[in-house]
GUDOLUM-623319 format. One record per residue (C-alpha): residue number from 1; residue in one letter; x, y, z. Coordinates in Angstrom, 1 decimal, decimal comma. Example, Ala and Ser with C-alpha at 12.3 -4.5 7.8 and 13.67 -1.06 7.14 Angstrom:
BEGIN
<seq = 1 type = A east = 12,3 north = -4,5 up = 7,8>
<seq = 2 type = S east = 13,7 north = -1,1 up = 7,1>
! end
This chain:
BEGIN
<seq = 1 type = X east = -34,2 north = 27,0 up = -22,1>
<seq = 2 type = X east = -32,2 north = 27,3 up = -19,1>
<seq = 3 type = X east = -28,3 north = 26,5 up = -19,5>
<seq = 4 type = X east = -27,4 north = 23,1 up = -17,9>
<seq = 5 type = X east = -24,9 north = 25,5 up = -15,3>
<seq = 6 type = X east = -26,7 north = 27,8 up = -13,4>
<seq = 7 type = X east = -24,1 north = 30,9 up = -11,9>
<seq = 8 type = X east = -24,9 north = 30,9 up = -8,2>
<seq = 9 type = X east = -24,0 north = 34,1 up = -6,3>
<seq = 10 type = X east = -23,8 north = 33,7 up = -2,6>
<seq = 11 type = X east = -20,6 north = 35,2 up = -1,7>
<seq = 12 type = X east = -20,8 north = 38,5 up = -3,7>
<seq = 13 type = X east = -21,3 north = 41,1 up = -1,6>
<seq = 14 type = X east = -19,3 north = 39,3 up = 1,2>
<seq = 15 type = X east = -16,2 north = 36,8 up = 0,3>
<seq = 16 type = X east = -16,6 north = 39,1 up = -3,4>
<seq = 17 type = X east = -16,4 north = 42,7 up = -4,2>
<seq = 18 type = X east = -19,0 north = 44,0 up = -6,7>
<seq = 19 type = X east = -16,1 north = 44,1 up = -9,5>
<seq = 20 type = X east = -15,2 north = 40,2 up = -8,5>
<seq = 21 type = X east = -19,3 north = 39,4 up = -9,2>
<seq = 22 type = X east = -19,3 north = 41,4 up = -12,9>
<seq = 23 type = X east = -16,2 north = 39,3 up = -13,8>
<seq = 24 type = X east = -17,6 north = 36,2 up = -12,9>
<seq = 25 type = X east = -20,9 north = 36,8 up = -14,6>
<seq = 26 type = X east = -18,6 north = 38,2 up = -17,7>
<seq = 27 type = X east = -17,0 north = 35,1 up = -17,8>
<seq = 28 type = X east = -19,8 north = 32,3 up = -17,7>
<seq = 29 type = X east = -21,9 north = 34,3 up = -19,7>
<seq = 30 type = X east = -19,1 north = 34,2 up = -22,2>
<seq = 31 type = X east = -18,7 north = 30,6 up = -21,9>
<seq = 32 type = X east = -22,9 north = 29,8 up = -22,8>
<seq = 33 type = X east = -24,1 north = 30,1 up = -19,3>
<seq = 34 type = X east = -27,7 north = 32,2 up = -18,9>
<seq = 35 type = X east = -29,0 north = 31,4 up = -15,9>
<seq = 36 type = X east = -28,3 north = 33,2 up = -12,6>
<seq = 37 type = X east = -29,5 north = 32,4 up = -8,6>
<seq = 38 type = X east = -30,0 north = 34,4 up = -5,9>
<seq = 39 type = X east = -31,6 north = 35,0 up = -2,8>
<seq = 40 type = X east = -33,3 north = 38,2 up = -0,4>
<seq = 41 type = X east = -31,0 north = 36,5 up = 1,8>
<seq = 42 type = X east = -27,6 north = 36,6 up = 0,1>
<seq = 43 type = X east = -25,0 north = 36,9 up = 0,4>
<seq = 44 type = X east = -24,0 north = 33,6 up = 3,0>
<seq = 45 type = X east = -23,8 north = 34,1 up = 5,9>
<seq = 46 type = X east = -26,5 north = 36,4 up = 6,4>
<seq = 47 type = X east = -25,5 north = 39,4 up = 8,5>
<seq = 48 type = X east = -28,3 north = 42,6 up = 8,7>
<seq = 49 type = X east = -25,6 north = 44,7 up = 7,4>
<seq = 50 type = X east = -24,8 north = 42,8 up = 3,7>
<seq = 51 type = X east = -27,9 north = 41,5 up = 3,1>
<seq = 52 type = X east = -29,4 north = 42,4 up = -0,1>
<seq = 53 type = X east = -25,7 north = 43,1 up = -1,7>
<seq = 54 type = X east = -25,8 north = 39,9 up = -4,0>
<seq = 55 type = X east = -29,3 north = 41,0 up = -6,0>
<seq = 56 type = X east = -27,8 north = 45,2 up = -6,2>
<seq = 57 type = X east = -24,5 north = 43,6 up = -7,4>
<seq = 58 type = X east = -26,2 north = 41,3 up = -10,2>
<seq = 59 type = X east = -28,7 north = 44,3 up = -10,9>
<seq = 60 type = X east = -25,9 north = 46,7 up = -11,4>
<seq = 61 type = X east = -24,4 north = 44,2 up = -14,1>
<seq = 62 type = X east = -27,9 north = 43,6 up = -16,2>
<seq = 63 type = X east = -28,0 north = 47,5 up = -15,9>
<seq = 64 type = X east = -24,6 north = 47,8 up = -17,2>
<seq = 65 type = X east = -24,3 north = 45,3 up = -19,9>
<seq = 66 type = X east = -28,5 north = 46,3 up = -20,9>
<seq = 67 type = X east = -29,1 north = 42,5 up = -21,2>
<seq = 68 type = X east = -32,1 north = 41,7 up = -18,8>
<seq = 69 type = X east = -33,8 north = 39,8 up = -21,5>
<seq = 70 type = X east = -30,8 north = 37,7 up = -22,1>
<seq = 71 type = X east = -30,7 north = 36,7 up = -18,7>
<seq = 72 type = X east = -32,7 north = 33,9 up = -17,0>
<seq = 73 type = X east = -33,1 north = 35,1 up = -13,5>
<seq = 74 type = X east = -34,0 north = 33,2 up = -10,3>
<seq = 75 type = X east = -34,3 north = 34,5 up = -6,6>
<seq = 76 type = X east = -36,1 north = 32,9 up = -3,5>
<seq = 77 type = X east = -38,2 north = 34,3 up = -0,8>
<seq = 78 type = X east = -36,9 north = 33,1 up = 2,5>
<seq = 79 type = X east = -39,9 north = 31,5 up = 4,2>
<seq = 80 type = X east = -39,4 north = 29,9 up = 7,8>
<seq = 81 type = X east = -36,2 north = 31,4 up = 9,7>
<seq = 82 type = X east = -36,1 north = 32,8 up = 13,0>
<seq = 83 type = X east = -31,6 north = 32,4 up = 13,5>
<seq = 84 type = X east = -31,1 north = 34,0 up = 10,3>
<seq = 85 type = X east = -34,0 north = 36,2 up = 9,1>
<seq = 86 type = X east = -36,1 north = 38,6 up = 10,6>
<seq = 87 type = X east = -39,0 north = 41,1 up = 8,7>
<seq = 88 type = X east = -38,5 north = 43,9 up = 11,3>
<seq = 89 type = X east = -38,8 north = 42,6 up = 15,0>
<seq = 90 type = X east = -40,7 north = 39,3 up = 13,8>
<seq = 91 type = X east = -39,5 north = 35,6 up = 12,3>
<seq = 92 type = X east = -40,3 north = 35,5 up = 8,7>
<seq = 93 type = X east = -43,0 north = 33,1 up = 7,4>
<seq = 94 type = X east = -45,0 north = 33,1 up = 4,0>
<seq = 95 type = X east = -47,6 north = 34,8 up = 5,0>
<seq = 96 type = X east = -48,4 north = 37,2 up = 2,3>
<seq = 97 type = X east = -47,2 north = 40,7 up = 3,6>
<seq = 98 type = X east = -43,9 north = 38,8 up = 4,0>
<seq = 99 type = X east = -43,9 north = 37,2 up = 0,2>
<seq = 100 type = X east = -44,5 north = 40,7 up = -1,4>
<seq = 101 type = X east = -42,5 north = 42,5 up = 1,3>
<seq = 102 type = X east = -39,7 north = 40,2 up = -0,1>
<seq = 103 type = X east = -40,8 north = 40,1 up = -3,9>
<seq = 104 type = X east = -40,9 north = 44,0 up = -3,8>
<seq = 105 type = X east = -37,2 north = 44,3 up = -2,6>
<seq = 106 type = X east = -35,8 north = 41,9 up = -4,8>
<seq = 107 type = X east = -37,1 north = 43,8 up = -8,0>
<seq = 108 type = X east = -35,8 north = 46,9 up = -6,4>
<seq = 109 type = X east = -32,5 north = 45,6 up = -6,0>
<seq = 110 type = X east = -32,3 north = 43,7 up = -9,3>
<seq = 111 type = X east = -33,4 north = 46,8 up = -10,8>
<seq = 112 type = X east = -35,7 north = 44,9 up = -13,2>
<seq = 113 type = X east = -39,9 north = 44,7 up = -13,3>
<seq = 114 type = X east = -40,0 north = 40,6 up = -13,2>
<seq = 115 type = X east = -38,4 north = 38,0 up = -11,7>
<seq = 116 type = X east = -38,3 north = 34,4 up = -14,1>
<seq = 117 type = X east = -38,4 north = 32,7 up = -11,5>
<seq = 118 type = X east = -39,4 north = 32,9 up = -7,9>
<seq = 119 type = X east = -38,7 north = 30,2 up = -5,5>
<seq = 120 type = X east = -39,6 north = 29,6 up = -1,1>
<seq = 121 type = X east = -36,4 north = 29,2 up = -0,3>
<seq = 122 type = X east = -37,3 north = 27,1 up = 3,1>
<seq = 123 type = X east = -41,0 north = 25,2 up = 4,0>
<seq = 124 type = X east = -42,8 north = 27,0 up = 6,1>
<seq = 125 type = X east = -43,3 north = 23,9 up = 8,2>
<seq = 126 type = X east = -41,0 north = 22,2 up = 11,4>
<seq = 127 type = X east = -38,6 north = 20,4 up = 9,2>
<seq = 128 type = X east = -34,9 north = 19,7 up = 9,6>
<seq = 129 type = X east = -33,0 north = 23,1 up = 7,8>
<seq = 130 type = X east = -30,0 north = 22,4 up = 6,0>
<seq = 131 type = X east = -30,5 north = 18,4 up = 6,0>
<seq = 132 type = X east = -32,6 north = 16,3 up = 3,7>
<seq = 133 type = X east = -36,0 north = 17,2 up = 4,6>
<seq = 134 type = X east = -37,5 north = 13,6 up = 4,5>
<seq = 135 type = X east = -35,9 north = 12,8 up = 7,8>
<seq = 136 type = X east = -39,2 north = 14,2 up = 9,3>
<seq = 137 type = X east = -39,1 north = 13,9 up = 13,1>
<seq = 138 type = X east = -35,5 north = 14,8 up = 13,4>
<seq = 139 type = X east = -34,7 north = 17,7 up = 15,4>
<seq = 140 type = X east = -34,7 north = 21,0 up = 13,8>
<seq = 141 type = X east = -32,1 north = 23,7 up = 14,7>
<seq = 142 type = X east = -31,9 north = 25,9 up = 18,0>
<seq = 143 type = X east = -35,1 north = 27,7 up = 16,5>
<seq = 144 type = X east = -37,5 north = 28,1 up = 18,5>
<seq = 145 type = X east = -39,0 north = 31,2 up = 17,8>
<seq = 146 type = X east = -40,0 north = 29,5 up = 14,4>
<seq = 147 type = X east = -41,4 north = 26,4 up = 15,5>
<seq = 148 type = X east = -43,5 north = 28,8 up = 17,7>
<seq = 149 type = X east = -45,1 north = 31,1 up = 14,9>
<seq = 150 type = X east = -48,3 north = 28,9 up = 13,2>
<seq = 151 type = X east = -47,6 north = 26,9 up = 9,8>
<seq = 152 type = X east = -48,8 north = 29,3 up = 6,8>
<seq = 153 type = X east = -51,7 north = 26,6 up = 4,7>
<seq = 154 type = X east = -49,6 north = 26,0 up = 1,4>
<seq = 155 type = X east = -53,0 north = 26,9 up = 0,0>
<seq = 156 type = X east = -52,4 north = 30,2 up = 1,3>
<seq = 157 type = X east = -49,0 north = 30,7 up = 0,2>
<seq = 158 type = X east = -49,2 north = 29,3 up = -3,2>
<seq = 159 type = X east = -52,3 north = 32,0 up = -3,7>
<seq = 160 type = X east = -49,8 north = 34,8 up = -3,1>
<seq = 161 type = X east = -47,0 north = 33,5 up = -5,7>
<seq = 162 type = X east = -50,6 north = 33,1 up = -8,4>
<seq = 163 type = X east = -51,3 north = 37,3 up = -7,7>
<seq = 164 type = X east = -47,2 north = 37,7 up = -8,4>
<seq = 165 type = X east = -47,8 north = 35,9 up = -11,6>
<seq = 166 type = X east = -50,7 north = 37,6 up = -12,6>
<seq = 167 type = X east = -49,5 north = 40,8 up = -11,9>
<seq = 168 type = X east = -46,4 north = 39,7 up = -14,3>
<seq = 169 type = X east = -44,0 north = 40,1 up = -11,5>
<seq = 170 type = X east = -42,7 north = 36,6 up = -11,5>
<seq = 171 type = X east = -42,9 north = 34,3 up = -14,7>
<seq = 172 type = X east = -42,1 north = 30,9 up = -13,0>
<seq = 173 type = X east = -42,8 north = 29,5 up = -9,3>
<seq = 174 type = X east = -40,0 north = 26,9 up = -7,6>
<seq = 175 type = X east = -39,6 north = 25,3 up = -4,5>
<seq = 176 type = X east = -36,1 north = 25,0 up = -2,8>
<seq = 177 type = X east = -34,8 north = 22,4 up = 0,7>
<seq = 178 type = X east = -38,5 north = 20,6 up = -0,3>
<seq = 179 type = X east = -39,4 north = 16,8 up = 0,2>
<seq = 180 type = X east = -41,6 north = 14,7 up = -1,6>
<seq = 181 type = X east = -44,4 north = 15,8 up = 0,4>
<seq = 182 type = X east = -43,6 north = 19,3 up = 0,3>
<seq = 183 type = X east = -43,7 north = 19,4 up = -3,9>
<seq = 184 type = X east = -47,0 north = 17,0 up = -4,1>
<seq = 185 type = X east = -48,4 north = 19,4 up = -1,7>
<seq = 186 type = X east = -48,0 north = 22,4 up = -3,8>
<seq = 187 type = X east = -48,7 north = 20,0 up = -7,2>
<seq = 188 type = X east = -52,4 north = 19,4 up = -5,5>
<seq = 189 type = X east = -53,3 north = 22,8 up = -4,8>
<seq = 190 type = X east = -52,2 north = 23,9 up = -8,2>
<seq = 191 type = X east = -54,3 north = 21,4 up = -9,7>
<seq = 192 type = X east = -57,5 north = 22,2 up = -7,9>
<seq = 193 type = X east = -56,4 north = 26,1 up = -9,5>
<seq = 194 type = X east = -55,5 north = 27,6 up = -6,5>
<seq = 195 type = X east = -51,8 north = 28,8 up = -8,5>
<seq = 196 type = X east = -48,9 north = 28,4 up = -10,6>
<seq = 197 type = X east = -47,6 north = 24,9 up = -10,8>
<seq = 198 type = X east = -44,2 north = 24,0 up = -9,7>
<seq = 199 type = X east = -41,9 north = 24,7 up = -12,0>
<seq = 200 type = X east = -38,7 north = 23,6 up = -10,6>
<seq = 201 type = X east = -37,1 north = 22,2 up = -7,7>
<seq = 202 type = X east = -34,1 north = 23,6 up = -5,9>
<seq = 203 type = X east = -32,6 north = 20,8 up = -3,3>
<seq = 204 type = X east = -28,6 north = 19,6 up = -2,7>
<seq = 205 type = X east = -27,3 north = 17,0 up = -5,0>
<seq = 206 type = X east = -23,9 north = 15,9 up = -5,3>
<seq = 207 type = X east = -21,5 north = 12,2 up = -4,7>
<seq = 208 type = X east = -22,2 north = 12,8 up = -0,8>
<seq = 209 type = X east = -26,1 north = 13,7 up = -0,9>
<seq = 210 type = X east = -27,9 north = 11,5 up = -3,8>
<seq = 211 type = X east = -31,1 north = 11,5 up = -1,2>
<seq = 212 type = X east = -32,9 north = 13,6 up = -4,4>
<seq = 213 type = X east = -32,9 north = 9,4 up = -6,1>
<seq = 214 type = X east = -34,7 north = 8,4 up = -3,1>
<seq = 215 type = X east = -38,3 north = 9,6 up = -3,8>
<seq = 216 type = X east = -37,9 north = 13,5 up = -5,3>
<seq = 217 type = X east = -36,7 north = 11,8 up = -8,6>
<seq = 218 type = X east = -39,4 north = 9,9 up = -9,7>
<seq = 219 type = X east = -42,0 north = 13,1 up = -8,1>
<seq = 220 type = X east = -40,3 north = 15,3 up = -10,5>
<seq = 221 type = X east = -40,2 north = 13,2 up = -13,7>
<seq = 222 type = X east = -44,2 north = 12,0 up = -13,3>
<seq = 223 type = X east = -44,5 north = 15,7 up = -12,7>
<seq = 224 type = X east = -42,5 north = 17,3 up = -15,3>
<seq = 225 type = X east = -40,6 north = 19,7 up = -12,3>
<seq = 226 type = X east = -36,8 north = 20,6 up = -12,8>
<seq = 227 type = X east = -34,1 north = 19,8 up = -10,6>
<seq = 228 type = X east = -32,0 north = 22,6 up = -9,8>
<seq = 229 type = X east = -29,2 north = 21,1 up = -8,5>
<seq = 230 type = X east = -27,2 north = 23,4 up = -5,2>
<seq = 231 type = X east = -23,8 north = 22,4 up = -4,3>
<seq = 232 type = X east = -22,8 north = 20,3 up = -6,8>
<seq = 233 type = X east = -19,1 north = 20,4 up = -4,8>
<seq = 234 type = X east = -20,5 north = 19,7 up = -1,1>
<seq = 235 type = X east = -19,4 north = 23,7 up = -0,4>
<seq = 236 type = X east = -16,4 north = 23,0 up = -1,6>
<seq = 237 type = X east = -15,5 north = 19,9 up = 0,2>
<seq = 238 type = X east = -15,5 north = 17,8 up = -3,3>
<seq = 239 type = X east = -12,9 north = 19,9 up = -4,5>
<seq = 240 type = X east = -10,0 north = 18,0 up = -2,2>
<seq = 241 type = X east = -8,9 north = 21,2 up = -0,6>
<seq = 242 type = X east = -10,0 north = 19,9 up = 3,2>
<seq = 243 type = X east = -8,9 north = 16,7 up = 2,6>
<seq = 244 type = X east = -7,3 north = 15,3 up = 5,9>
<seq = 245 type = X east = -8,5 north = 18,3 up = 8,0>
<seq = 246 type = X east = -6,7 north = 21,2 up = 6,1>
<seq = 247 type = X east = -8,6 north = 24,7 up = 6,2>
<seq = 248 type = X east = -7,1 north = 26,4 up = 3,5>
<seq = 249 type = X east = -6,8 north = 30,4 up = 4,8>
<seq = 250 type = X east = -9,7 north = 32,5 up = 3,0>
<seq = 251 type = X east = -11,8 north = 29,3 up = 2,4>
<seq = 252 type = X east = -15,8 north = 29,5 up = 3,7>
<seq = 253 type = X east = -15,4 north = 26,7 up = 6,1>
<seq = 254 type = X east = -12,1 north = 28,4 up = 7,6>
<seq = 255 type = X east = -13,8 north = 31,8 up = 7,4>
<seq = 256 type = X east = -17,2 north = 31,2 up = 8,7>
<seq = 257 type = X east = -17,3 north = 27,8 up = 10,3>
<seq = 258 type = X east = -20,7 north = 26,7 up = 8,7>
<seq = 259 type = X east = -19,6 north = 23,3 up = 7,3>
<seq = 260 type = X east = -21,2 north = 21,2 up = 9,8>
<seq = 261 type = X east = -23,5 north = 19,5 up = 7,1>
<seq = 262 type = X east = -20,1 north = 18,0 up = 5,2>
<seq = 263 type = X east = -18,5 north = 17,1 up = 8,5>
<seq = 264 type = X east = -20,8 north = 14,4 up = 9,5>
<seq = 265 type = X east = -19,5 north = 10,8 up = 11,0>
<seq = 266 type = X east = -17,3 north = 9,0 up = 8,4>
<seq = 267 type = X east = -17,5 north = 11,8 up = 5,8>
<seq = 268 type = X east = -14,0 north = 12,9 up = 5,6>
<seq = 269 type = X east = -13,1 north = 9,5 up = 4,8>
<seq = 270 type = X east = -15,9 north = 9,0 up = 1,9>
<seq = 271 type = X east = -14,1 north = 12,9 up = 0,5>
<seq = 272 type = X east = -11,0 north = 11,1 up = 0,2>
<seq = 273 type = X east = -12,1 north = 8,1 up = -1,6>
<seq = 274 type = X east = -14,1 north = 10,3 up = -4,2>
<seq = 275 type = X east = -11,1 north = 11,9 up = -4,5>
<seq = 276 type = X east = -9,0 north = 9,3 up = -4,8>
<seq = 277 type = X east = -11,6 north = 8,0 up = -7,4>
<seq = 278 type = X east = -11,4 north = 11,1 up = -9,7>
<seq = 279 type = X east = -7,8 north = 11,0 up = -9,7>
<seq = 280 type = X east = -7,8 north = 7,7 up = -10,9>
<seq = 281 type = X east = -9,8 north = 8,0 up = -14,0>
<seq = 282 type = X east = -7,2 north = 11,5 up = -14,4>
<seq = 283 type = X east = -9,5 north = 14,2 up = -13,2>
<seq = 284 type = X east = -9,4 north = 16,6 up = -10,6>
<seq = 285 type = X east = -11,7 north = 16,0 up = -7,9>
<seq = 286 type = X east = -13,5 north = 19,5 up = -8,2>
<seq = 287 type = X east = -13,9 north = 18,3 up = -12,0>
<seq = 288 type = X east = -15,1 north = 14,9 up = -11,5>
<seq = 289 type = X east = -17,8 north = 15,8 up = -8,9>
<seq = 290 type = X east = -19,1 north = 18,4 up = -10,9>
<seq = 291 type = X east = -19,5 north = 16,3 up = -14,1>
<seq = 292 type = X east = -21,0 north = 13,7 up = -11,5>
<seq = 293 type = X east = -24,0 north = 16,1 up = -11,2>
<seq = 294 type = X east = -23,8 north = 17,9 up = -14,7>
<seq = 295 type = X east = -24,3 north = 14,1 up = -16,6>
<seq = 296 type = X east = -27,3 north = 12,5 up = -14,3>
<seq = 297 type = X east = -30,4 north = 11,8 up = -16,4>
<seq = 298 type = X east = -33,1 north = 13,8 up = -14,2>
<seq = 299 type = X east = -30,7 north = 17,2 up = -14,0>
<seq = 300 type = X east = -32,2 north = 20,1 up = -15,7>
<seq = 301 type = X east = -29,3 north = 22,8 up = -14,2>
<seq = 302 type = X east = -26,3 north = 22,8 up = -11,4>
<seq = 303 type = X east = -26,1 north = 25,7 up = -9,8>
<seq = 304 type = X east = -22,3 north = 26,5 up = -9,1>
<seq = 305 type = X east = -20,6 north = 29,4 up = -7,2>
<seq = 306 type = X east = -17,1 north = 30,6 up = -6,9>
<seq = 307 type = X east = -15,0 north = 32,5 up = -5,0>
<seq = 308 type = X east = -12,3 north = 33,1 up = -7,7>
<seq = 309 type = X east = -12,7 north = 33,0 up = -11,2>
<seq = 310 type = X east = -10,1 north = 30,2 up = -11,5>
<seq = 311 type = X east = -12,8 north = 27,9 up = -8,9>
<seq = 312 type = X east = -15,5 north = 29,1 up = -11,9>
<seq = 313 type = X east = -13,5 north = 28,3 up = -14,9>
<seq = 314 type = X east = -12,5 north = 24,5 up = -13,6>
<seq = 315 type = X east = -16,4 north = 24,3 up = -12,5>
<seq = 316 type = X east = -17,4 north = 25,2 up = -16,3>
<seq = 317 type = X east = -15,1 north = 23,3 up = -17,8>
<seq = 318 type = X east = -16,7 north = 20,2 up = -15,8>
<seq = 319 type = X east = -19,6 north = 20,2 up = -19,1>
<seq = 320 type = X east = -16,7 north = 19,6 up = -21,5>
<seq = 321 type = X east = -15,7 north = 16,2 up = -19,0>
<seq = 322 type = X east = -16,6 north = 12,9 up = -20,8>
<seq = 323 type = X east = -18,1 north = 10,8 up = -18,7>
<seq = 324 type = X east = -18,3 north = 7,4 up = -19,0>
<seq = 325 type = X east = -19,9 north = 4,3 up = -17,8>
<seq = 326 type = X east = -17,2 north = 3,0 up = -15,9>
<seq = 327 type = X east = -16,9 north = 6,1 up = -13,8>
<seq = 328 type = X east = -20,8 north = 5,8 up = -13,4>
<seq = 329 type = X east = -20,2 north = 2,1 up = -12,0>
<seq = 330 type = X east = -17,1 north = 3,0 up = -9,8>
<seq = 331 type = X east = -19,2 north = 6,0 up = -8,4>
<seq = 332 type = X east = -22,7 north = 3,9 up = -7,5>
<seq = 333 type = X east = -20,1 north = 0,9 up = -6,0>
<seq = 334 type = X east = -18,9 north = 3,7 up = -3,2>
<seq = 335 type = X east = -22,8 north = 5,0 up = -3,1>
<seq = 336 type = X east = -23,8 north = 1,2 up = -2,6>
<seq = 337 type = X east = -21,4 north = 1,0 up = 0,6>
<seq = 338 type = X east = -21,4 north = 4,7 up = 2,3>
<seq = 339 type = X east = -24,8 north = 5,4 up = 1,2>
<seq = 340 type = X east = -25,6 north = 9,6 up = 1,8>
<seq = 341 type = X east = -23,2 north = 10,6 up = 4,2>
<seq = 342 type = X east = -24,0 north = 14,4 up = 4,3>
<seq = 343 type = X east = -28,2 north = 14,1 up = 3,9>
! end
């Protein structure tokens, strides 16, 4: 079984040294925590010359510590980017050559023979990126270079990730940024036998983004996939620190600017009422918002990442937060009136 906090590792290799990455899995493995996520593309932001850092930096610590089968280990294949992500001179898709391109790396890096689990990190469809994904007709990013290159059939994608399996490269398949479409879609073509069935279910859930309720809840229950819960702290801007406009020096959003998806209409006013809220049942907000996510009924892990090991420590300390029923009823009364304010 997978540990109900999942270690997520986007900024080692960038905001984190190698040595920063070893403590930190140090310290939530010694706190229970088994699970770790990564990515080809880590770490975030993606620049040509870090990427791949994050899986070397984890694979150096499983080589170290000689606990690869203690570890549950996830990564993710990138599948439709053309901003962020190119396979030589061209936009990556899922097209085969480009799945075990990126499989082949990954196990290179990690310095291990299988992956537990192995997830498309975007559709390889014209869908928003970085929003919810059942907005469908809302415009996609300045992409065009991917909206140009043909949809790969899921069929044809999900008949690469069955070879991986049977070639016991990767144990588990997941999908990641995925709408209710998206999962049934790969649920149908599993059934017929043409792969692995979904296992799990990687998508943005936290007090600003419950859009997973909506429809993806009652997909994965009837299906038996996991949730796999990303940003349980809205990057950070659940925690209070950018409460009324402050950009603490050496955060992401003052380092790298990418926190247009929390900085929607109204949303810095729905951040201080959460926070506000937390503090009045005598929690932190960081602390409040992660036991938000860590006690909901369809969770299966949250994935949480840190810069410092103090951001970790309050983040797994969040499973030791009692919560309650009235803090349940104070949350869904603010849902009720601000709905998802960062979809």
């Amino acid at each position: 079984f997978v540990s109900r906090i999942c270690l997520g590792s986007m900024t080692w290799g960038q905001q984190n040294t190698e040595t920063e990455g070893h403590a930190q899995m140090d310290l939530a493995f010694g706190r229970g925590v088994n699970f770790i996520d990564t990515a080809e593309l880590y770490p975030i932001p993606p620049k040509a010359e870090t990427q791949g850092r994050t899986e070397k930096i984890i694979g150096s610590w499983m080589k170290a510590k000689g606990n690869r089968d203690k570890v549950i280990l996830a990564s993710k294949v990138v599948g439709r980017t053309a901003n962020e992500w190119f396979r030589g001179d061209r936009p990556s898709t899922l097209v085969r050559a480009d799945i075990v391109d990126a499989v082949e790396k990954s196990l290179a890096k990690l310095q291990t023979d299988y992956l537990d689990l192995y997830q498309i990190h975007w559709p390889d469809r014209d869908i928003p990126w970085g929003a919810n994904p059942t907005r469908f007709g809302a415009p996609r990013r300045a992409d065009a270079a991917a909206v140009t290159v043909p949809e790969t059939p899921v069929a044809e994608t999900l008949a690469v990730f069955d070879e991986l399996v049977k070639a016991g490269k990767i144990r588990h398949f997941g999908l990641s940024n995925e709408s209710s479409w998206g999962v049934m879609r790969f649920l149908f073509e599993a059934e017929k036998g043409g792969g692995p069935r979904v296992a799990s279910l990687q998508n943005a859930y936290n007090l600003l983004n419950r859009t997973f309720e909506v429809n993806l809840a009652e997909v994965c229950e009837r299906e038996e996939v996991s949730l796999l819960a990303y940003s349980p702290l809205a990057q950070g801007y659940l925690t209070g620190k950018y409460d009324h406009g402050a950009r603490p020096q050496g955060s992401r959003t003052q380092l790298f600017n990418r926190g247009q998806r929390y900085e929607t209409p109204n949303a810095a006013e729905v951040q201080l009422e959460y926070s506000a809220l937390a503090r009045s049942f005598g929690l932190e907000p960081a602390s409040f918002a992660a036991a938000f996510v860590l006690n909901r009924p369809f969770l299966t892990s949250s994935i949480v990442g840190a810069t410092t090991l103090a951001q970790l420590e309050t983040a797994l300390s969040a499973i030791d937060v009692k919560w309650t029923d009235e803090m349940q009823t104070a949350v869904d009364a603010v849902h009720q009136r601000v709905g998802n304010p960062c979809p």
